[in-house]
N, C-alpha and C positions, 0 to 999 in steps of 0.2 A: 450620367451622360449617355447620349443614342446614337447610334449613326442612324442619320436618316436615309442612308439608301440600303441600308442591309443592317438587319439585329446579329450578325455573325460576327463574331470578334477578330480586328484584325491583329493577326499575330507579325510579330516584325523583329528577326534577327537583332540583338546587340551583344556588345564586346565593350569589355572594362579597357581602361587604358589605363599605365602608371606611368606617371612621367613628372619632371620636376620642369617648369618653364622658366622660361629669363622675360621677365616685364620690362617694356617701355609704353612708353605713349602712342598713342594713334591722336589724328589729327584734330580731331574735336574733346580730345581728352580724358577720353573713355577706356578703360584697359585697352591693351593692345599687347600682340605677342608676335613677333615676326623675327625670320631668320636677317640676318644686314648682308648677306654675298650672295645669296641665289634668293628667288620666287619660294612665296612660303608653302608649305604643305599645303595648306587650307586655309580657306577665309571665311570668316564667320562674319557677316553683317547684322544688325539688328539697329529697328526701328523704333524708337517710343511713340505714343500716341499725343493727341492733341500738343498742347504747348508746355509742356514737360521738357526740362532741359535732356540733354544726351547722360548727363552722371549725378541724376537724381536716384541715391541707390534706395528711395521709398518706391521705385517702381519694377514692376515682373521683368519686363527686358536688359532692363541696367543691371539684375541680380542676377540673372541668368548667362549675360557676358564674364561678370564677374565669376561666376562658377567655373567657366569654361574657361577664362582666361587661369582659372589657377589649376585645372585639371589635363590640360591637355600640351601636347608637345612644347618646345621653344620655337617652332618652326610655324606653331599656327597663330594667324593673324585674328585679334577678335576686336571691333569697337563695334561701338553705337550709334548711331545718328539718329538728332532730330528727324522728324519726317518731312519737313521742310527742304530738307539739305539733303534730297537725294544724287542731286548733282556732285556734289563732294563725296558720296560714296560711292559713285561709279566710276571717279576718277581715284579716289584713293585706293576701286579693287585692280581696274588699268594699271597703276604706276604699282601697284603689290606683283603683278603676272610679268611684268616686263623684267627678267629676271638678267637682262645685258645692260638693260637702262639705253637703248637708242632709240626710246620715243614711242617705239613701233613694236605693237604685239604681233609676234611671228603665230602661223599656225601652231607650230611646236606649243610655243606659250598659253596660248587657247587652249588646244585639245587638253596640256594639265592643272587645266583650273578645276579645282576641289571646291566649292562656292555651297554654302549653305545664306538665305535672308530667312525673317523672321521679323514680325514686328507684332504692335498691338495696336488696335484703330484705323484711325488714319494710317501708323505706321503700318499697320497690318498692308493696306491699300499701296502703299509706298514700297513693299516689297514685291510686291507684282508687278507696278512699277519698273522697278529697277531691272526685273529678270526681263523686261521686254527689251528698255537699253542694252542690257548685256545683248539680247537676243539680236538685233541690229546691228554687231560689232560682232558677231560668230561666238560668242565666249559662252558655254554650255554653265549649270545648275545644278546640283543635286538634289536640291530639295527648297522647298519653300513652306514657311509655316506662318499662318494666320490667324491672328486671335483677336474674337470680335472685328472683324475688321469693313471702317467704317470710311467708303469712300466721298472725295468731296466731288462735285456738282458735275466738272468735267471728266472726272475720272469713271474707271471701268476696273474694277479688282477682281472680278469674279471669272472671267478668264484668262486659266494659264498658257502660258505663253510655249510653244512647242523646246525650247531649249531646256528648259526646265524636267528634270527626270521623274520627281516626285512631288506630290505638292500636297497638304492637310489643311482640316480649314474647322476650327471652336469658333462655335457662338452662342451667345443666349438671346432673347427672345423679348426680354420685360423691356418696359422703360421709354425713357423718350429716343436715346439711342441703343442701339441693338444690330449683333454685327448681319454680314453676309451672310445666308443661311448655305448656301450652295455656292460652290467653285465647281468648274469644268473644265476639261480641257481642249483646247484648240484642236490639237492631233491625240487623240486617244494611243494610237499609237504608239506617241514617244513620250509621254506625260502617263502617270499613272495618278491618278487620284486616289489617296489611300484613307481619304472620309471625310466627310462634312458631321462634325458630331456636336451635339446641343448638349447646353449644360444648365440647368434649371436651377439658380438662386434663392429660388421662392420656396425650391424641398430642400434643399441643401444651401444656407445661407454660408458665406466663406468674411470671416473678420479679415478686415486689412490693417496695416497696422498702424501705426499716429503717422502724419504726415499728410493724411487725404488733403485735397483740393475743396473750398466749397463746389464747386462744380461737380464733383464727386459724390456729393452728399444729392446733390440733383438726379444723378445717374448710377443709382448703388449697384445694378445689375453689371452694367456694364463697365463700373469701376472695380466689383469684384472680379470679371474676368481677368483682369492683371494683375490680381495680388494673388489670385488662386495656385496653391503650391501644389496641388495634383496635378494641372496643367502645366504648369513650366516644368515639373522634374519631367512628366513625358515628353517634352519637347526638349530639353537634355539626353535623355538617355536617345531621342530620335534622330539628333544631332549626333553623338557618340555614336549609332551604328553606322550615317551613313560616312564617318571621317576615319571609323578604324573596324572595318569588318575582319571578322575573323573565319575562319575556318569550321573551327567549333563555336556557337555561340547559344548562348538560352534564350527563349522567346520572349520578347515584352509586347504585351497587351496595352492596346490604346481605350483604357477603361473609362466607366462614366464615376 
């Protein structure tokens, strides 16, 4: 993998967490981890691509919630949604933040939203998305992570949106689809873009496991970027740093 705007590696603070969660459901059925009396620590969203259901666990973002739902607090929030159904994940992170339940996000409830999206594809597209709603409603971002991500006709994924603190962005190149190569940001500013980085299939082929789609067998580049496990575990341990930083932390590298 390259970054294509700098060969220099970017180094990025993370911290282990140990913790034992309590599981329930989120609303499209997808792990979920939430406290029941106050606003959860963190919410973790994530997008699948094309028409993939939300808890198909043959795909990178269903396996990657599911990590996270088993590794991190009982306080944090993690589902999945279709990319279709963005509208339900911006009301289910609204009624997650409303931490009184009187309808009404107080600034309080805004400024501590902990908010990580993530998707692949279209999902990918569907998390930039969402951080703009959020952005229209004052509700701030931590980070946003994009993988191949592949917008449909009306849409605009490739920039981020100013609420947004940090934003990455994988893709590769082959095929008939092939994600965003470049994401930027609105306000430089207050957005740090921390890479657009290519991942080449054709040197480095990645098996995925039984369950592909024949649509998949059409698109192997770009089917492999969601089963690819060097990607998702960075995109865990990127989540982990920015939900539990610590003080003392080791550097992880966003490698090719």
């Amino acid at each position: 993998m390259s970054h294509s705007a700098s060969s220099r590696a970017l180094a990025i603070a993370f911290a282990s967490l140990v913790c034992t969660p309590a599981v329930t459901a989120g609303a499209e059925g997808a792990p979920a981890i939430h406290a029941e009396a106050t606003a959860p620590s963190s919410i973790v969203i994530g997008f699948v691509g094309g028409f993939v259901r939300h808890d198909n666990p043959h795909h990178g973002p269903v396996q990657l919630a599911q990590r996270i739902h088993r590794g991190f607090p009982a306080d944090t929030y993690v589902e999945v949604f279709e990319n279709r159904h963005r509208r339900n994940a911006f009301k289910t992170i609204v009624h997650q933040l409303d931490a009184n339940h009187d309808g009404i996000l107080s600034d309080d409830e805004k400024t501590h939203a902990h908010i990580v999206l993530f998707g692949h594809s279209w999902g990918a597209a569907a998390t930039v998305l969402l951080a703009r709603d959020l952005q229209r409603n004052g509700i701030p971002v931590l980070l946003t992570v994009q993988v191949d991500s592949v917008a449909k006709l009306w849409q605009n994924d490739s920039v981020i949106p100013a609420n947004v603190a940090e934003a990455v962005n994988f893709y590769q190149t082959h095929g008939l689809i092939h994600g965003r190569k470049r994401i930027t940001a609105a306000d430089p500013s207050r957005t740090q873009i921390l890479g657009n980085y290519l991942v080449d299939y054709k040197k480095v082929p990645i098996q995925c496991p039984a369950g592909a789609s024949w649509f998949d067998h059409l698109t192997p580049s770009h089917a492999q970027s969601e089963c690819d496990p060097h990607i998702w575990s960075q995109i865990e341990d990127l989540v982990r740093q920015h939900l539990a930083p610590q003080p003392s932390t080791a550097a992880v590298h966003l490698q090719p």
